[in-house]
TORPA-4810 file (N, C-alpha, C, O; in nm, 3 decimals):
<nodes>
NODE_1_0.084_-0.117_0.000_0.000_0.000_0.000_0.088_0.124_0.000_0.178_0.135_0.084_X
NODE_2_0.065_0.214_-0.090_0.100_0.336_-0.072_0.090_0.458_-0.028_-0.008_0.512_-0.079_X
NODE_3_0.161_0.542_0.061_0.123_0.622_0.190_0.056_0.714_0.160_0.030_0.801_0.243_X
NODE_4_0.007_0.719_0.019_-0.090_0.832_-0.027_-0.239_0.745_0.006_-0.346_0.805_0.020_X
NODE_5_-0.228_0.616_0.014_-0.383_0.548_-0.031_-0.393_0.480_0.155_-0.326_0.453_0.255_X
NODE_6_-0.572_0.484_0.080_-0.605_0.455_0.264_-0.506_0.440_0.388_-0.417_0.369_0.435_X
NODE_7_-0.602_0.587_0.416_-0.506_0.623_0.520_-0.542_0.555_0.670_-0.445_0.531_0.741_X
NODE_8_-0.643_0.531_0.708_-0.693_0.436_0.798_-0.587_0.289_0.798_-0.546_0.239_0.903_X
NODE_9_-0.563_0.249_0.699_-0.479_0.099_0.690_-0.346_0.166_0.754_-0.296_0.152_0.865_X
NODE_10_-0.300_0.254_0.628_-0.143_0.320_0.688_-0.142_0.362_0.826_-0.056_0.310_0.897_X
NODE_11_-0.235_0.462_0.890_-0.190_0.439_1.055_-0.210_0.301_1.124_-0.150_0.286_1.231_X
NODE_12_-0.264_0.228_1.090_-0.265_0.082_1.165_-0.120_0.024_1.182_-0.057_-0.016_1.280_X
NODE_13_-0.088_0.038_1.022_0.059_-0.025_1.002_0.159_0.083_1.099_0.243_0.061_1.186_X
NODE_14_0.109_0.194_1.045_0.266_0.274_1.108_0.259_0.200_1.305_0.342_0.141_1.374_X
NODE_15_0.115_0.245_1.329_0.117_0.176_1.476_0.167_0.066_1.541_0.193_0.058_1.661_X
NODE_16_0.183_-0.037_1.439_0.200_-0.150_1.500_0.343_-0.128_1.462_0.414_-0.214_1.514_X
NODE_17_0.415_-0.036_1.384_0.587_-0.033_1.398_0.599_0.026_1.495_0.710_-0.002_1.541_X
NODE_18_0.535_0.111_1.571_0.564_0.209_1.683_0.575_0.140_1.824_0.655_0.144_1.918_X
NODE_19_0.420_0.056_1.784_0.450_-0.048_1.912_0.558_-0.161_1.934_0.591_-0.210_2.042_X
NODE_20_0.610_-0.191_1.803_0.704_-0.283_1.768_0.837_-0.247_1.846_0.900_-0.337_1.901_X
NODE_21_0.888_-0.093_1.852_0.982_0.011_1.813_0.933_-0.017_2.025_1.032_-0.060_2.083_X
NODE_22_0.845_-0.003_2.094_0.843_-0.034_2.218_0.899_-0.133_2.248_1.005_-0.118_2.309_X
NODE_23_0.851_-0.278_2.216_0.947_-0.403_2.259_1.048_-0.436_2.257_1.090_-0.516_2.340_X
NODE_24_1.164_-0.356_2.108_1.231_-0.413_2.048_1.333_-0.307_2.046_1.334_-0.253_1.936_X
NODE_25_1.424_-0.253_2.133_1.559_-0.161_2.121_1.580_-0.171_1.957_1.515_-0.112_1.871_X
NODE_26_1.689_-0.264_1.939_1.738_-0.288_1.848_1.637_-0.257_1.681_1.688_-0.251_1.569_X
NODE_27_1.503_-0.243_1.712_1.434_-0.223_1.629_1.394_-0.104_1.585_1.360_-0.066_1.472_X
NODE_28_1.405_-0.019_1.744_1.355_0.109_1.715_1.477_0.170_1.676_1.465_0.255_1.587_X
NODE_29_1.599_0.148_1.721_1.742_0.182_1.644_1.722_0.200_1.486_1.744_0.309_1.433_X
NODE_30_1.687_0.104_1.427_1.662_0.072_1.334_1.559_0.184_1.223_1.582_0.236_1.114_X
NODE_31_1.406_0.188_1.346_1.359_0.302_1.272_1.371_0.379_1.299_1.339_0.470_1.223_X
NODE_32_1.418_0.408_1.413_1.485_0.593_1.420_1.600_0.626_1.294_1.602_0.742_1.253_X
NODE_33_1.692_0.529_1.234_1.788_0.550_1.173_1.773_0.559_1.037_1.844_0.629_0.965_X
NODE_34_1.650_0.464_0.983_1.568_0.414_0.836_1.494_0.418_0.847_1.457_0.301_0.858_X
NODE_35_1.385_0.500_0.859_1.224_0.444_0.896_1.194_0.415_0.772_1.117_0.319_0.767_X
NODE_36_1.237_0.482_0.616_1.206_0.452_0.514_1.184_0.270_0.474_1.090_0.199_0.438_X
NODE_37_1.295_0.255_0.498_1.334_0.060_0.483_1.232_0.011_0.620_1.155_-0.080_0.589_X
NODE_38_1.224_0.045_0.728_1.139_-0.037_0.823_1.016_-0.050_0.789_0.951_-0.151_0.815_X
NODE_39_0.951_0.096_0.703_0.853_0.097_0.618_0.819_0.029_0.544_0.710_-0.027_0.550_X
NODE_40_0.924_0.008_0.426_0.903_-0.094_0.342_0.899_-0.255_0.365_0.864_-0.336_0.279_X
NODE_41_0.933_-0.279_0.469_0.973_-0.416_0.590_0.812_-0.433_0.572_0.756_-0.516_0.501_X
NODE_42_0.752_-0.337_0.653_0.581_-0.371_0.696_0.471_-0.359_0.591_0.349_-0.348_0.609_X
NODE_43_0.559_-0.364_0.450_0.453_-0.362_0.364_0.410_-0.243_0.278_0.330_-0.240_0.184_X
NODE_44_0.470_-0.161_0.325_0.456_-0.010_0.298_0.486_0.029_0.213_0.605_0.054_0.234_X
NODE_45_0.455_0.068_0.084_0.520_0.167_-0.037_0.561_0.322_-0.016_0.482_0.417_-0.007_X
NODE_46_0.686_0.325_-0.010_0.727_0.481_0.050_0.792_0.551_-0.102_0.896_0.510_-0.153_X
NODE_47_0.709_0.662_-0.159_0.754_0.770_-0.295_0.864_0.764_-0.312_0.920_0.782_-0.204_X
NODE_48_0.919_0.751_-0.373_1.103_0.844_-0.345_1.047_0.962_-0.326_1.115_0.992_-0.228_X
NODE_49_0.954_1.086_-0.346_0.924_1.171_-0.302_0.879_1.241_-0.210_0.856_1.361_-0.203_X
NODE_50_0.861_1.106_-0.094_0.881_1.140_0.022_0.898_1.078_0.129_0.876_0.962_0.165_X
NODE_51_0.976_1.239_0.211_1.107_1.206_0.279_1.022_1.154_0.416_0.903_1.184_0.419_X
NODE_52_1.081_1.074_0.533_1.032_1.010_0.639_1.078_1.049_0.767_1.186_1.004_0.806_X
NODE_53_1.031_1.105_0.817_1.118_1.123_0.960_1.018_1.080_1.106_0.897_1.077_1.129_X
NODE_54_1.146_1.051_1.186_1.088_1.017_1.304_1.107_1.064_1.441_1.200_1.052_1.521_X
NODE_55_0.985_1.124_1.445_1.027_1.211_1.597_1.022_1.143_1.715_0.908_1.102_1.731_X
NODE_56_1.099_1.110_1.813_1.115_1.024_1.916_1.068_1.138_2.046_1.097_1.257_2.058_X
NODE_57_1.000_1.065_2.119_0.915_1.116_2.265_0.798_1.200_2.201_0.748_1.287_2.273_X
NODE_58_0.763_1.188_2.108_0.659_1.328_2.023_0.472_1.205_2.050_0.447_1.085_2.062_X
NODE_59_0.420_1.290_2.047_0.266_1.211_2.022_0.205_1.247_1.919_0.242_1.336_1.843_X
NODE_60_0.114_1.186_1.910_-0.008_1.223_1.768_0.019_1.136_1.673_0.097_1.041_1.676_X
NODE_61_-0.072_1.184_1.563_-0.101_1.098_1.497_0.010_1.096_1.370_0.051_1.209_1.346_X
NODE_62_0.070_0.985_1.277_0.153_1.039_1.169_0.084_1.196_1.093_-0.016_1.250_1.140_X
NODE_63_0.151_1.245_0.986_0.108_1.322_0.959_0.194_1.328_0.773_0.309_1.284_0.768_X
NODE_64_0.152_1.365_0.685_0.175_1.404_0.588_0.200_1.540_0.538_0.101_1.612_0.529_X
NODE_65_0.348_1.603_0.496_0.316_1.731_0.519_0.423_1.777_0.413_0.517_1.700_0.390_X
NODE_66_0.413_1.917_0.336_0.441_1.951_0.221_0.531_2.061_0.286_0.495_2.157_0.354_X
NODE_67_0.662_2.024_0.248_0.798_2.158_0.261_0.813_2.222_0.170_0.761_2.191_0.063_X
NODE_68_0.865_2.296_0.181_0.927_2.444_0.114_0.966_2.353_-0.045_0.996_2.235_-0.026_X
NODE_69_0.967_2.385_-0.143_0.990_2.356_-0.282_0.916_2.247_-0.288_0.994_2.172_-0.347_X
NODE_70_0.833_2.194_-0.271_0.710_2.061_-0.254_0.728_1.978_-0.239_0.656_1.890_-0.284_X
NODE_71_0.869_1.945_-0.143_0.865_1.764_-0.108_0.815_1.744_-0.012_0.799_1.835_0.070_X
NODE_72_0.776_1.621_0.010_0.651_1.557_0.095_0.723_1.485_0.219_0.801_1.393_0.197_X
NODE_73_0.703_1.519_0.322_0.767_1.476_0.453_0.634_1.379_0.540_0.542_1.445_0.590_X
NODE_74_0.632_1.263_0.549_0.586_1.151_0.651_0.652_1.185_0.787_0.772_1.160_0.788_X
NODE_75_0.607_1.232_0.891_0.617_1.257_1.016_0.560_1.153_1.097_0.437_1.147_1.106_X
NODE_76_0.664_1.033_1.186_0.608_0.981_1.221_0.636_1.024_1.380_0.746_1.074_1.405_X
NODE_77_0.550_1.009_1.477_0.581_1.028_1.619_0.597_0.910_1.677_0.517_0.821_1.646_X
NODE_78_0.724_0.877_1.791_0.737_0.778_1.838_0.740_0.830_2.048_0.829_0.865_2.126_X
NODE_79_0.582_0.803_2.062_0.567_0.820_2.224_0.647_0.775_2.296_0.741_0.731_2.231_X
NODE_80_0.659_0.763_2.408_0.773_0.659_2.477_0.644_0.545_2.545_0.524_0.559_2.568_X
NODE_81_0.714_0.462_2.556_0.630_0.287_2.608_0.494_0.332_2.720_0.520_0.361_2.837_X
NODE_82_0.400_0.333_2.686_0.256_0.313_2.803_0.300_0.260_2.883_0.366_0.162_2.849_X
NODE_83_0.292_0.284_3.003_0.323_0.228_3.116_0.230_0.143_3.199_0.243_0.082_3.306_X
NODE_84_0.129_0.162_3.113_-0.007_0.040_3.175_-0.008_-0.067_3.072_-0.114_-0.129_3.071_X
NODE_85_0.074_-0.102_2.993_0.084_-0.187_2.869_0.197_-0.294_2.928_0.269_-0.267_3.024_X
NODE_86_0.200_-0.433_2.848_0.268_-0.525_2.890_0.375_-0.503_2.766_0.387_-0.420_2.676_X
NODE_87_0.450_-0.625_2.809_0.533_-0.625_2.634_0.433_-0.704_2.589_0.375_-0.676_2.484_X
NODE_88_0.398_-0.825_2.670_0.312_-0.909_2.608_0.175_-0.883_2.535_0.136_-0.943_2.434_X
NODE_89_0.114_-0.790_2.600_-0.022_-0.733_2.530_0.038_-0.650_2.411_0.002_-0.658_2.294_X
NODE_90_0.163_-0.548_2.476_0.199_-0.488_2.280_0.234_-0.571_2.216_0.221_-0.526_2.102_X
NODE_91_0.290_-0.714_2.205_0.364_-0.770_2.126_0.233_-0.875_2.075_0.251_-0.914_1.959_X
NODE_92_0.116_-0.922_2.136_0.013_-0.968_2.070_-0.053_-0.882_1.943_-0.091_-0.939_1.841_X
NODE_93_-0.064_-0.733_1.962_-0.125_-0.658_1.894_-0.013_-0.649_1.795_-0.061_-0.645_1.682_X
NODE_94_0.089_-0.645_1.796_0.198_-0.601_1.668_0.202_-0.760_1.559_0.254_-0.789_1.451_X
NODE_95_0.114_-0.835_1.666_0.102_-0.981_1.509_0.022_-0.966_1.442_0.008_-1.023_1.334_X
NODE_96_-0.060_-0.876_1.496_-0.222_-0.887_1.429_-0.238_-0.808_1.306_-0.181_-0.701_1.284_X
NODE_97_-0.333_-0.878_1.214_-0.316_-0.833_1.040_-0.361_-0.706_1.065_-0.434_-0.670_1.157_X
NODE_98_-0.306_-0.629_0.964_-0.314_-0.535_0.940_-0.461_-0.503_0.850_-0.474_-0.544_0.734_X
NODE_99_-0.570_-0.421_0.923_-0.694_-0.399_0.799_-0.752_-0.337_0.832_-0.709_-0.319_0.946_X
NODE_100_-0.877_-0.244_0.811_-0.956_-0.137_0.798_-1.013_-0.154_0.930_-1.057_-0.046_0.969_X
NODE_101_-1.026_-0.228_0.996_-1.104_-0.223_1.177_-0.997_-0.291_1.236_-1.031_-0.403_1.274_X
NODE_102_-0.898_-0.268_1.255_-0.813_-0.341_1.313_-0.783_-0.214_1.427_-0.763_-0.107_1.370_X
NODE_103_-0.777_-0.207_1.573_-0.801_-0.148_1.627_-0.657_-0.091_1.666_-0.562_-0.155_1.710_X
NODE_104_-0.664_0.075_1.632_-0.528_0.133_1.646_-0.560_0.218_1.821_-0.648_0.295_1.859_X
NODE_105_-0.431_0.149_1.899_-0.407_0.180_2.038_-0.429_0.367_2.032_-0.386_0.426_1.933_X
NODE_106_-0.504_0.452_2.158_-0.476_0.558_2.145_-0.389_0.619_2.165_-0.392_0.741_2.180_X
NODE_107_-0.283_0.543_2.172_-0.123_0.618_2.216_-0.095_0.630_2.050_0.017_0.674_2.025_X
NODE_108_-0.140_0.613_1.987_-0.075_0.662_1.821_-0.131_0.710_1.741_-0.076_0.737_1.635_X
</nodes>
C-alpha cells in the first residue's frame, strides 16, 4: 500500500511499527535511523518523493506534510512505552493483520 492510499490501513501499520519500536531496542534503532526501509519491511510503499522522519518522545497521529519547494515529509511520532501496557499485550497486537477495523491503540 502506498502512503498516499487509505489512510486508515497506513496508521494501523505505522502503529504497530511504533508499538514494535516499544518491545524491540534494536528495532527502534533501526527506525529511528531508516524508517524509510522499516517501512518498506511492513509492507509499505514509501515515494522516493517522500522524505520520512521520526520524531522520538513526540505524540499524535503520523502526519503528511508539504515543505518548502514541494517535497513531501511523513512525520512519524514515536511516544515513549505506556506504562499500563505489557510487552506481552503490545507484542500480541503487533502480530495482528493489518486492515480497515483493526483497532489502532490511542497512544498513536
Amino acid at each position: 500500500m502506498k502512503l498516499t492510499e487509505n489512510w486508515k490501513t497506513l496508521e494501523t501499520a505505522v502503529a504497530q511499527v511504533v508499538a514494535k519500536a516499544w518491545i524491540d531496542d534494536e528495532f527502534r534503532k533501526r527506525f529511528v535511523s531508516a524508517p524509510r526501509e522499516i517501512l518498506r519491511e511492513a509492507g509499505l510503499v514509501v515515494e522516493d518523493f517522500v522524505n520520512v522522519v521520526v520524531n522520538q518522545g513526540s505524540t499524535g497521529a503520523p502526519a503528511l506534510k508539504t515543505a518548502d519547494g514541494g517535497a513531501m515529509i511523513y512525520e512519524i511520532n514515536l511516544p515513549a512505552k505506556p506504562t499500563d501496557l505489557t510487552d506481552a499485550q503490545i507484542g500480541s497486537w503487533v502480530q495482528e493483520a493489518v486492515s480497515d477495523d483493526s483497532p489502532v491503540p490511542a497512544c498513536c
